[in-house]
Structure formats: C-alpha cells, structure tokens
N, C-alpha and C positions, 0 to 999 in steps of 0.2 A: 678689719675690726678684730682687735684681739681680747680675746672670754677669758673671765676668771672660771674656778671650777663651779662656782656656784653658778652663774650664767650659763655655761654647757649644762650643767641637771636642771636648770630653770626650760632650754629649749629641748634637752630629749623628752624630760617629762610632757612638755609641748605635742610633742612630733610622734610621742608613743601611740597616738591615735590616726595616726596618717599612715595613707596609703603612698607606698611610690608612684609617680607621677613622671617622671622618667627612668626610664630602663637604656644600660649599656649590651649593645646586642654582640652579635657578627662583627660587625660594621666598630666598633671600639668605640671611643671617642672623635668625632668629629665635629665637621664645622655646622652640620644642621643641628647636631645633637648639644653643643654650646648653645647656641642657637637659643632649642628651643627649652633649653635649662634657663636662660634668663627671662625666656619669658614666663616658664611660671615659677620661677621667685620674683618677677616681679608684681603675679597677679597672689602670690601666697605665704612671699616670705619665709616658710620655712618650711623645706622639704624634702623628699627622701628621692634617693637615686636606686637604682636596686641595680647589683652586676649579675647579668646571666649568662655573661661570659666573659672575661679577662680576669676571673675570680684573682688570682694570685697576683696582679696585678692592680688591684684596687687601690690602696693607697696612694700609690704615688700618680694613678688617675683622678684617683677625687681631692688631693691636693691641686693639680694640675687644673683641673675643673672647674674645682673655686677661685681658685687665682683668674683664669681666662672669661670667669662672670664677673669679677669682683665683690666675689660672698665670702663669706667664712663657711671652714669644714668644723661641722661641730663636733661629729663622732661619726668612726665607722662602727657600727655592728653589724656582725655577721659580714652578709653582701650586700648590707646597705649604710649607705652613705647620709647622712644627713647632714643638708647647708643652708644657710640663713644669709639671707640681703635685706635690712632695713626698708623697707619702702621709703622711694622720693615723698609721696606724699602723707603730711603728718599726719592727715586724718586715718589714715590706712595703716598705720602703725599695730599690728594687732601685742605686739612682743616687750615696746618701749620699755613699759612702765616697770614691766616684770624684769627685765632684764635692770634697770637703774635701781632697782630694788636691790636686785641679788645684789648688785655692784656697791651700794651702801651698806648692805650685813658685810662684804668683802673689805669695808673700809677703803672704798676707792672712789664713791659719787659722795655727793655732798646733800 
C-alpha cells in the first residue's frame, strides 16, 4: 500500500500513543521475529518496532520487514519503526476511514 504524506501524519499521529510491541534484539531479524510481527499487525494494525540493537542498520531492516509481513513502513523515528497492515477483516478496520479521508484532502479518494 503506498501513503500519501497526509496518510503517514494521519498513522504517526495514530501511533504516537503506542508502545512497541516488537523489539529487534541480539538475534536481528529473523524468522520468529517476522513471525511474530505479523501477528500483531494482524491483531493491531499499526505498530511500532523499537531497535535495540542493529541501530545503524534500521532502515533497510524495517523496509525488509514490511515487505516480508506485507505492511507498509510508515516512518522511522529515532529507533522505532512504525508499520501498518489493514486488517482482513472490515469490521476491525480501526485506520480506514482516517486514512480515505486523508486520501481525499490529497485528492486521490473519491
């Protein structure tokens, strides 16, 4: 999914109250820590990664990271990462509306 700039300040202002819920350790990126990134964007849709260690390498892991969940990287600040996956189910949508908004002041939704 690719964000206009309004959509990125619709989901960090989002996410400025979140805590990370995944941490990158020792251990870097791997295949439990994929894992278990999709499973809470799938139970939260939008949230924050925090690196406590591969700091200088951040970026081109939390690109990697959302590509390998199939989220979008909204923004790094600092050493945290924050990414977003639509929920499958519409009822759970917490983001939609906000985001189709932004996307109409962008002149892009209808």
């Amino acid at each position: 999914m690719e964000l206009t700039s309004k959509q990125r300040k619709v989901l960090e202002k989002a996410a400025h109250s979140l805590e990370p819920v995944v941490i990158v350790g020792q251990n870097g990126v791997t295949d439990s820590l994929v894992d278990m990134t999709k499973e809470q964007l799938k139970q939260h849709e939008l949230i924050k990664v925090k690196f406590n260690e591969f700091k200088d390498e951040k970026q081109p892991l939390s690109v990697q990271l959302a590509q390998d969940c199939g989220a979008t990287l909204v923004r790094i600040i600092g050493n945290v990462a924050i990414l977003y996956l639509e929920s499958e189910e519409e009822d759970k949508r917490k983001y939609a509306k906000p985001l189709a908004k932004a996307a109409v002041k962008a002149g892009i939704g209808e």
